[in-house]
TIDOZA-958855 format. One record per residue (C-alpha): residue in three letters; x, y, z. Coordinates in steps of 0.1 Angstrom, whole numbers, padded with zeros to 4 digits, always signed. Layout:
% TIDOZA-958855
ALAXYZ/...
//
This chain:
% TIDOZA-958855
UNK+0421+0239+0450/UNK+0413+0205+0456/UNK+0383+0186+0438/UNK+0356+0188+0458/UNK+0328+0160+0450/UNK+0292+0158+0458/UNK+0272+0130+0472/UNK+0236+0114+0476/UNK+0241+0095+0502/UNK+0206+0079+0502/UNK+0185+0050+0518/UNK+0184+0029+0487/UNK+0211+0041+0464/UNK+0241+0065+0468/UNK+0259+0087+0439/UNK+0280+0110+0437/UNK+0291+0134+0408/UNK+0318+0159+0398/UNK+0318+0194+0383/UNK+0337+0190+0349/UNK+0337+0216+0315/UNK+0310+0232+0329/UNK+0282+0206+0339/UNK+0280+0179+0365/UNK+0290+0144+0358/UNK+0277+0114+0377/UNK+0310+0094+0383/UNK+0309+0057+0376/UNK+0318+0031+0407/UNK+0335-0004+0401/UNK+0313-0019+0384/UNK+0308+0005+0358/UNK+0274+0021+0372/UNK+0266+0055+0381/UNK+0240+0042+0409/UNK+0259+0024+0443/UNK+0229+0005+0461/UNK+0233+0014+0494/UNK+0242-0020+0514/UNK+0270-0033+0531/UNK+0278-0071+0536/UNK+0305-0093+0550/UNK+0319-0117+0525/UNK+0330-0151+0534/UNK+0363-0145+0542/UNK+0348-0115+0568/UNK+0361-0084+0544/UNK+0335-0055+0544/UNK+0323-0051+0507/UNK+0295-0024+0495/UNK+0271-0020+0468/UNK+0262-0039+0440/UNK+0288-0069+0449/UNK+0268-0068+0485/UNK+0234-0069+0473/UNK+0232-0111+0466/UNK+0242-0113+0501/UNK+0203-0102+0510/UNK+0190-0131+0499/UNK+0218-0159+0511/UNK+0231-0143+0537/UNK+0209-0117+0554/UNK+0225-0118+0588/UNK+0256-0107+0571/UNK+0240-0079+0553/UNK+0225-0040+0566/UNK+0207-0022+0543/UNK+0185+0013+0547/UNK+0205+0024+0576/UNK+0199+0062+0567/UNK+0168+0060+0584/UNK+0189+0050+0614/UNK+0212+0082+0619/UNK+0206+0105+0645/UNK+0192+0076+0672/UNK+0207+0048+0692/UNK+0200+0017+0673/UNK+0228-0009+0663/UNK+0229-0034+0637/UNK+0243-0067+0636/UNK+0266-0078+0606/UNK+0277-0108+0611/UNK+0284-0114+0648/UNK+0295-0078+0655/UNK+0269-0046+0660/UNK+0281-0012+0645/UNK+0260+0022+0647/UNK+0247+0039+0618/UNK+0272+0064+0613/UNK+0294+0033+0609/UNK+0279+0017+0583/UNK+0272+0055+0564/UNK+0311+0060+0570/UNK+0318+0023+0547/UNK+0297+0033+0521/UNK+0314+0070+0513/UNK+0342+0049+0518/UNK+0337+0032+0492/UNK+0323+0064+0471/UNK+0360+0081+0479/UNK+0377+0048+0471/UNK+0362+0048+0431/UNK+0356+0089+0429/UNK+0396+0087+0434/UNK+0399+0059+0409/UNK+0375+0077+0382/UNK+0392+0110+0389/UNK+0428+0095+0392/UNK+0434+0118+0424/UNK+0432+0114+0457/UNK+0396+0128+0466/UNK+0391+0139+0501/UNK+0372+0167+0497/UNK+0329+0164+0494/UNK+0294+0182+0500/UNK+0273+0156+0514/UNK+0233+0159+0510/UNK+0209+0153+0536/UNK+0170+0152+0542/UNK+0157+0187+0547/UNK+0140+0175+0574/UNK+0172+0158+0587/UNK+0177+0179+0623/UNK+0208+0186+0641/UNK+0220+0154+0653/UNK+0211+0137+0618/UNK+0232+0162+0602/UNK+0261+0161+0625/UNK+0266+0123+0622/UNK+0265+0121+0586/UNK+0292+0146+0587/UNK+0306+0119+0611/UNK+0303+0094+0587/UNK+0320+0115+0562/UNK+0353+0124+0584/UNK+0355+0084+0593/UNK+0356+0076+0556/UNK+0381+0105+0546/UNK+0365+0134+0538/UNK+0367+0171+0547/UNK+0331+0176+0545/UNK+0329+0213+0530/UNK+0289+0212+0536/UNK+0260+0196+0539/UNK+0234+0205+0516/UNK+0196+0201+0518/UNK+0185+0174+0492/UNK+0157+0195+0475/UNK+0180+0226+0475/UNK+0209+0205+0458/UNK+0180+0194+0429/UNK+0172+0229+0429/UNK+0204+0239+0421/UNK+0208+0211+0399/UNK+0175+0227+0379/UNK+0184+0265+0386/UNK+0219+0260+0366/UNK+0202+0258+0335/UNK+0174+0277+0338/UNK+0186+0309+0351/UNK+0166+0332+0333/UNK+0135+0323+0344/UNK+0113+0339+0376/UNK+0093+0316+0393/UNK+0079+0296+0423/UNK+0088+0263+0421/UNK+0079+0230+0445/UNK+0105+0204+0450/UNK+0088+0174+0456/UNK+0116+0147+0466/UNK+0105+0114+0475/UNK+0133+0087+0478/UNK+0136+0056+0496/UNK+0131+0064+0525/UNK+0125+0100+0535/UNK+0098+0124+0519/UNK+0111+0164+0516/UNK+0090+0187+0500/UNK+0107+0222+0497/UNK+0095+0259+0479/UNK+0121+0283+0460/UNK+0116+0315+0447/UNK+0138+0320+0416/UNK+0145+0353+0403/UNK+0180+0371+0385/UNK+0200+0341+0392/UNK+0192+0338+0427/UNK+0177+0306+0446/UNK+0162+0314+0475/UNK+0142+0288+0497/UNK+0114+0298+0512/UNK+0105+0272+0535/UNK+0110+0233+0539/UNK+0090+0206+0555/UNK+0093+0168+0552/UNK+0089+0125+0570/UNK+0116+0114+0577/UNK+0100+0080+0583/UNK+0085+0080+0546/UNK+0094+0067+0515/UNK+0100+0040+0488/UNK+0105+0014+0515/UNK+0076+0021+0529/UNK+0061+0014+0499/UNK+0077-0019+0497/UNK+0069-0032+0529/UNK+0031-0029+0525/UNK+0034-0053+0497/UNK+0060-0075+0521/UNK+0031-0077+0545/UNK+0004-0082+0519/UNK+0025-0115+0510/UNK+0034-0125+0543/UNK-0002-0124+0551/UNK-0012-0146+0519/UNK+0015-0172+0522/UNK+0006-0175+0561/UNK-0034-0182+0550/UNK-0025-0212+0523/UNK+0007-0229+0543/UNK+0001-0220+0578/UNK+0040-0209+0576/UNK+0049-0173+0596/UNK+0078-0162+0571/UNK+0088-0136+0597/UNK+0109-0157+0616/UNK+0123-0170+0583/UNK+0155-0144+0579/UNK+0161-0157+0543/UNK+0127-0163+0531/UNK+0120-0129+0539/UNK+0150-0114+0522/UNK+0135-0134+0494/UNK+0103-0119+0495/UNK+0117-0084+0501/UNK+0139-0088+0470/UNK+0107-0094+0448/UNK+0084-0068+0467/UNK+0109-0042+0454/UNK+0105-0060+0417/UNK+0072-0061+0417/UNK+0065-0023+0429/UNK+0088-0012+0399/UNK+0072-0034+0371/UNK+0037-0017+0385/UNK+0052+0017+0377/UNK+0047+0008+0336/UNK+0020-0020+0341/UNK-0012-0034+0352/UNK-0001-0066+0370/UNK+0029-0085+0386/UNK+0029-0119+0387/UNK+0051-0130+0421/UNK+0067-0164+0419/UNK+0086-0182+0447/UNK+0087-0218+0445/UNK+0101-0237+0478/UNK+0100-0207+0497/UNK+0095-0221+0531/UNK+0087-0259+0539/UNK+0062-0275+0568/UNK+0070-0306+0579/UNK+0093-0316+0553/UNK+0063-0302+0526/UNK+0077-0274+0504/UNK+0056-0242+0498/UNK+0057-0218+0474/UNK+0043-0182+0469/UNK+0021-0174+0439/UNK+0004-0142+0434/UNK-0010-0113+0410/UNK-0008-0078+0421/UNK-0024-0055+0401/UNK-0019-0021+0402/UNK-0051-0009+0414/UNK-0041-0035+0448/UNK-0008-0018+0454/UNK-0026+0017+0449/UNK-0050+0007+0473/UNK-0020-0007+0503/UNK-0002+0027+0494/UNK-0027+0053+0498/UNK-0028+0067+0531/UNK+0014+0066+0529/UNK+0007+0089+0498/UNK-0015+0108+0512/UNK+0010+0113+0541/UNK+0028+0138+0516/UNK+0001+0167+0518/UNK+0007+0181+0555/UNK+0045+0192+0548/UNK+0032+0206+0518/UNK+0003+0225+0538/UNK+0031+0233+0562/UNK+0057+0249+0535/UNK+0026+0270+0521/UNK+0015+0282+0551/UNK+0054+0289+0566/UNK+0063+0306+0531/UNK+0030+0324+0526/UNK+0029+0313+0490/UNK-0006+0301+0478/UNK-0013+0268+0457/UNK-0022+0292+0427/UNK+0012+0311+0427/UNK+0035+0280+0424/UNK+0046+0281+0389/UNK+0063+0244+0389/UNK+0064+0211+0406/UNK+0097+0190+0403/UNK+0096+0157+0414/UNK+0130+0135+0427/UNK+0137+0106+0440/UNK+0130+0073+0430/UNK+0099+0068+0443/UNK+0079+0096+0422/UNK+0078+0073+0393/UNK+0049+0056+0414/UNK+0021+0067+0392/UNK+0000+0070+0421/UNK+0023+0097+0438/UNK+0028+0115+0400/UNK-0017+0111+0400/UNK-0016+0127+0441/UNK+0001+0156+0430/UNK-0017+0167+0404/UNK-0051+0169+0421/UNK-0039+0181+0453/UNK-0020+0209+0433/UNK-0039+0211+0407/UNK-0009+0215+0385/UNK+0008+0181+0367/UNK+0044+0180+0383/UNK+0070+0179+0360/UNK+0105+0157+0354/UNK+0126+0183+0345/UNK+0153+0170+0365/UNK+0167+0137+0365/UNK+0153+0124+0402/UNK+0178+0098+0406/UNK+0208+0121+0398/UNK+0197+0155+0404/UNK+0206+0157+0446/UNK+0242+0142+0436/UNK+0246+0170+0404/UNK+0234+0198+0428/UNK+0258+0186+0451/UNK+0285+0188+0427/UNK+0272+0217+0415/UNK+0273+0235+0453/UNK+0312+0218+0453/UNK+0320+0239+0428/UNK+0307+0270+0441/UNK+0331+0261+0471/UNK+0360+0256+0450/UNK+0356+0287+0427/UNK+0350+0268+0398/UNK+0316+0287+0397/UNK+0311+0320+0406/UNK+0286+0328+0429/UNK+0285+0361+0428/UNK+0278+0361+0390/UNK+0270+0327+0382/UNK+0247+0317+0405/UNK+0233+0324+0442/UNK+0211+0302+0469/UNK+0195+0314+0497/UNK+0184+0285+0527/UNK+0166+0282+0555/UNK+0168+0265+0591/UNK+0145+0235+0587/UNK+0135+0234+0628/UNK+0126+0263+0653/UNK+0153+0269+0676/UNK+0149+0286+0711/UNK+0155+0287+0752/UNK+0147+0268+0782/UNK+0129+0290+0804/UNK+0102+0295+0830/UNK+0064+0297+0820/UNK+0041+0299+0849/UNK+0048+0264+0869/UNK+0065+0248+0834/UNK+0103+0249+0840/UNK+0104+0230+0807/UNK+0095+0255+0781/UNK+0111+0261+0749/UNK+0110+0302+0744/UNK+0111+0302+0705/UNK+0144+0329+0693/UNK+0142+0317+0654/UNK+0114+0301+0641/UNK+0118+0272+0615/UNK+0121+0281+0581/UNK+0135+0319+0591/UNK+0161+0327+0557/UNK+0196+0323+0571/UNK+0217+0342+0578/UNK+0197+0352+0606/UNK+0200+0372+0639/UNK+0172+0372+0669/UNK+0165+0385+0699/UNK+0145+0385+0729/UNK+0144+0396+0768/UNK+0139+0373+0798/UNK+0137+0380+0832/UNK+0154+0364+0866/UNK+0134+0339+0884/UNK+0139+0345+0919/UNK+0149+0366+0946/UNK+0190+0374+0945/UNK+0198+0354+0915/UNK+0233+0361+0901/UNK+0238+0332+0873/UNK+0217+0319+0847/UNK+0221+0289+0826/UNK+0213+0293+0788/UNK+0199+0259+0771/UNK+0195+0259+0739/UNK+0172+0233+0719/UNK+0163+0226+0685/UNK+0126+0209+0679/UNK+0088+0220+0672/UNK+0073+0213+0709/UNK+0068+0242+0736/UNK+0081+0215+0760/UNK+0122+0209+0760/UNK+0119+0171+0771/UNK+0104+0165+0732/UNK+0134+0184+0716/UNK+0167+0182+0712/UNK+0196+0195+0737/UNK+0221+0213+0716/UNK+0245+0240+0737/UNK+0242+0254+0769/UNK+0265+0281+0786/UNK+0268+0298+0821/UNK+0258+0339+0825/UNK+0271+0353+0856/UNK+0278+0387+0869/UNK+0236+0391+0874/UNK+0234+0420+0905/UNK+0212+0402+0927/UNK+0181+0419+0928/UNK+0148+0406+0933/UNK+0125+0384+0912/UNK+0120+0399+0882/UNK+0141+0428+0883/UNK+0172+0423+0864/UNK+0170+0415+0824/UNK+0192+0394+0801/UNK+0190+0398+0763/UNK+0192+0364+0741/UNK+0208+0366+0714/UNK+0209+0341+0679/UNK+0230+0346+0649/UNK+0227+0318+0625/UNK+0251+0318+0594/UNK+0247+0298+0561/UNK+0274+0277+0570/UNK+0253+0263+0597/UNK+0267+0282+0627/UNK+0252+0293+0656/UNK+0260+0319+0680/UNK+0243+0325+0711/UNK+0254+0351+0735/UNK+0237+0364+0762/UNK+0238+0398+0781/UNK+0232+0411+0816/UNK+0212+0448+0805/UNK+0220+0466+0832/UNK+0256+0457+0837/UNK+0266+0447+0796/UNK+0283+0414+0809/UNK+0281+0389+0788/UNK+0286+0353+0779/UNK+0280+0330+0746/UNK+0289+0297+0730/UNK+0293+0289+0695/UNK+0277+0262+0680/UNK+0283+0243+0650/UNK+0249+0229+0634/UNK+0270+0205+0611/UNK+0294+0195+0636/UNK+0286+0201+0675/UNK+0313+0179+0687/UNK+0345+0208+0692/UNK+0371+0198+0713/UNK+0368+0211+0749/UNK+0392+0215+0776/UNK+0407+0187+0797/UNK+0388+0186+0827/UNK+0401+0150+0840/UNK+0421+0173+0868/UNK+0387+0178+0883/UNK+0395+0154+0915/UNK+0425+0173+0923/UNK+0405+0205+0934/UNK+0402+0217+0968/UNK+0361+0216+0963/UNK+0363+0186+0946/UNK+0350+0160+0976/UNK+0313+0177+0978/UNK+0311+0167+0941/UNK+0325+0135+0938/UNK+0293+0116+0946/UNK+0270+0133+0923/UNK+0295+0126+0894/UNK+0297+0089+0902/UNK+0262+0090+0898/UNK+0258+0111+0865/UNK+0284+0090+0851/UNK+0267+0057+0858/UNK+0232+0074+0845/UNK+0249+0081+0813/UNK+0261+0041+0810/UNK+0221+0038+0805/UNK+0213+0070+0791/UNK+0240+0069+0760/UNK+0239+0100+0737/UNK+0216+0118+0764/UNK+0240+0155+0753/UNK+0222+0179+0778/UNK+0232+0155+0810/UNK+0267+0149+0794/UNK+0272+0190+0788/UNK+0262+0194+0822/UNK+0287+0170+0836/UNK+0312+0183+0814/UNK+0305+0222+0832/UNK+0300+0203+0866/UNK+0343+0193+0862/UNK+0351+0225+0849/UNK+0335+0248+0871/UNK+0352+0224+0902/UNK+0386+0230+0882/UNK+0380+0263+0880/UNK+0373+0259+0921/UNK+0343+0282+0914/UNK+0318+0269+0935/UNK+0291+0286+0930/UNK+0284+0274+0891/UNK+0294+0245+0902/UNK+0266+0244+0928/UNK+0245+0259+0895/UNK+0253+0232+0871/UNK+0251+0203+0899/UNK+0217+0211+0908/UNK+0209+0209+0869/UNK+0223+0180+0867/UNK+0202+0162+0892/UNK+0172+0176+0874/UNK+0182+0161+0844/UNK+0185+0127+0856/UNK+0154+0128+0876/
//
């Protein structure tokens, strides 16, 4: 088969590794190094470069330069690189571009096969647009692995023998995942994951960027904020400055001529200690404990039963974080693993599972679970915006649920099955991901006629849902793809050409201006998608269904 390769694609730094004689090997990039910093710049002459060669640009030529945009995937926002904006999946996709350009070159093959890891708590849309990313830069993306299962596995391949509970606590640069495995006879099985997706390293680093701001603003009177390559400057030296406190007491910050007022130069002089930067980081530390409560409680583990804690990501070395752990566990976490390397070995390590050059069966063998609760949109009471819960988050996949709802009014013969992905009883706070039409209902009254829900959720992140009229055993489903929602879908651009077409045509004029506003709103653009169809289809009454959906969703 071909080589498959794994990747940490993370905020900070990305690397990515191979399964070779046995072990995984971090491969080296262009310049030698096994650790890709994950920025991309434009150089002078406008070509796209990444990494290392792109990091001086931060500092002379910020507005040419995006860094961190991980904690952009899954939402709307654009950046600006030079004079043209480009989304997160994007940028993502010119990174692993460069990661398949050297893996190719290090290997001497053409690579264009990888497991790409992800955030735990990364939900659907997160996940399907980093497996964007990857297809835009070349890859078949086997799977995407959870972060602290991928260290896990990274641990577990050594240390087969032993039975234990064990605590991945992953902090990188910009997301926190904390995640609980059960190891026992060569199995891994997860238990339950929680995590912060808007918590990390960087976090860490812009308390101290404030900290300055706010100093230089008291002596010089000079806002650096407005100052795009004074604050690069001061970024730059935040990060330093956090890293030397990780082995010392103090950091002395020097930045002569950093910003000038009225043709007078100023510069930034300061001493952090250590106790200082403890004291800005604290609360952001103790931000950590509530997914841990969460994964004990969800896993019905106690504190007393967990045999290890394994830290990753860059971001443990903190001695604060390393301190936190300790006496909120009570038990001194442990670097048995190498946290900048470990996600990108386990990876590699999950690649070769793929490939066969492991064998699962006898080797080695991981359980998961689905990070967020899944359910229906049904009909509580007066709330037509409730989320009936089928799988709870962190149910062990594969998984298959069920549950029995009811028609809502009088002569109802079709039904409309939403299904959403998120931890609020109320749809609007969740996230739209597959919907499907159920006909064939006798009409009956309120009440009186039963459909069974049905959810079958696979380990490689599919998800069936099927739905069935009791009495009568029709039934109807949609298959979802967790990792990759976007499946091609029929041509429905015919639509106008139907003879019930003209009492549509105004509502879809109006949905699809909506949308011009509402980009990546997937609920209102499913719905329009079924409002063309069913008017293909000349079936008029889904179409009346859907429409009237439709006009709830844009209210």
């Amino acid at each position: 088969m071909d080589t498959i390769i794994g990747i940490d694609l993370g905020t900070s730094t990305t690397e990515a590794a191979v399964y070779q004689d046995g072990k995984p090997v971090i491969m080296l990039n262009f310049d030698g190094k096994e650790i890709t910093p994950s920025i991309v710049g434009l150089d002078d002459t406008g070509n796209i470069i990444v990494g290392e060669k792109a990091e001086p640009l931060l500092c002379i030529a910020p507005e040419r330069t995006v860094r961190e945009v991980k904690r952009l995937i899954g939402t709307n926002e654009k950046v600006l690189m030079g004079k043209q904006q480009y989304s997160p999946v994007e940028i993502s996709a010119m990174i692993l571009s460069y990661v398949r350009t050297y893996a190719s070159k290090y290997l001497d093959q053409d690579i264009n096969r990888a497991v790409i890891s992800v955030p735990a708590y990364f939900d659907e849309l997160q996940r399907q647009e980093t497996m964007e990313a990857g297809k835009s830069a070349g890859f078949v993306v086997d799977r995407i692995i959870n972060e602290p299962t991928a260290a896990a596995l990274s641990y577990g391949l050594e240390h087969m023998e032993e039975e234990s509970y064990v605590l991945i606590y992953d902090l990188g640069g910009g997301t926190f995942d904390v995640t609980l495995l059960e190891m026992f006879e060569g199995v891994l099985e997860v238990k339950a994951s929680s995590g912060d997706n808007k918590l990390g390293g960087k976090d860490f680093d812009q308390r101290l960027i404030e900290y300055l701001t706010e100093c230089f603003q008291k002596q010089s009177g000079i806002d650096l904020t407005k100052d795009l390559a004074a604050m690069a400057r001061v970024r730059d030296e935040a990060l330093r400055c956090k890293i030397a406190l990780s082995t010392q007491e103090e950091y002395h910050i020097q930045l002569p001529m950093l910003a000038a007022k009225k043709e007078i130069p100023f510069a930034l002089d300061e001493t952090i200690t250590r106790g200082q930067f403890e004291n800005m980081i604290s609360d952001l530390v103790e931000r950590t404990h509530k997914p841990i409560d969460v994964v004990l409680s969800d896993s019905g583990v106690s504190i007393e039963q967990i045999d290890k804690v394994l830290l990753v990501g860059g971001s443990t070395r903190v001695p604060l974080v390393q301190r936190d752990i300790e006496q909120y566990l009570g038990k001194q976490p442990e670097a048995a693993i190498d946290p900048d390397f470990a996600v990108a070995q386990g990876a590699a390590i999950q690649a070769a599972i793929i490939s066969g050059q492991i064998d699962e069966s006898s080797e080695i063998m991981m359980t998961d679970v689905n990070p967020y609760t899944l359910g229906v949109r049904c009909i509580r009471g007066y709330d037509v915006e409730y989320m009936s819960v089928i799988i709870p988050r962190n149910k062990t996949i594969p998984t298959t649920q069920k549950q029995k709802f009811y028609t809502s009014w009088d002569g109802q013969t079709s039904a409309i099955v939403e299904v959403y992905q998120g931890e609020s009883s109320s749809i609007r706070y969740n996230h739209f991901i597959g919907s499907f039409i159920l006909s064939g209902i006798p009409p009956r009254a309120a009440g009186k006629e039963a459909i069974e829900v049905s959810f079958s959720y696979n380990q490689n992140g599919m998800l069936q849902v099927k739905g069935i009229v009791v009495s009568t055993g029709m039934e109807a489903s949609v298959d979802i793809d967790m990792l990759n929602t976007k499946t091609e879908k029929k041509d429905v651009s015919g639509w106008k050409e139907s003879e019930i077409a003209g009492d549509y045509r105004r509502i879809i004029r109006r949905a699809e201006k909506w949308l011009k506003d509402h980009e990546g709103d997937k609920k209102a653009e499913e719905l329009l998608y079924q409002l063309k169809e069913a008017i293909l289809e000349e079936d008029q009454w889904e179409a009346d269904l859907v429409e009237e959906e439709l006009r709830r969703c844009m209210e």
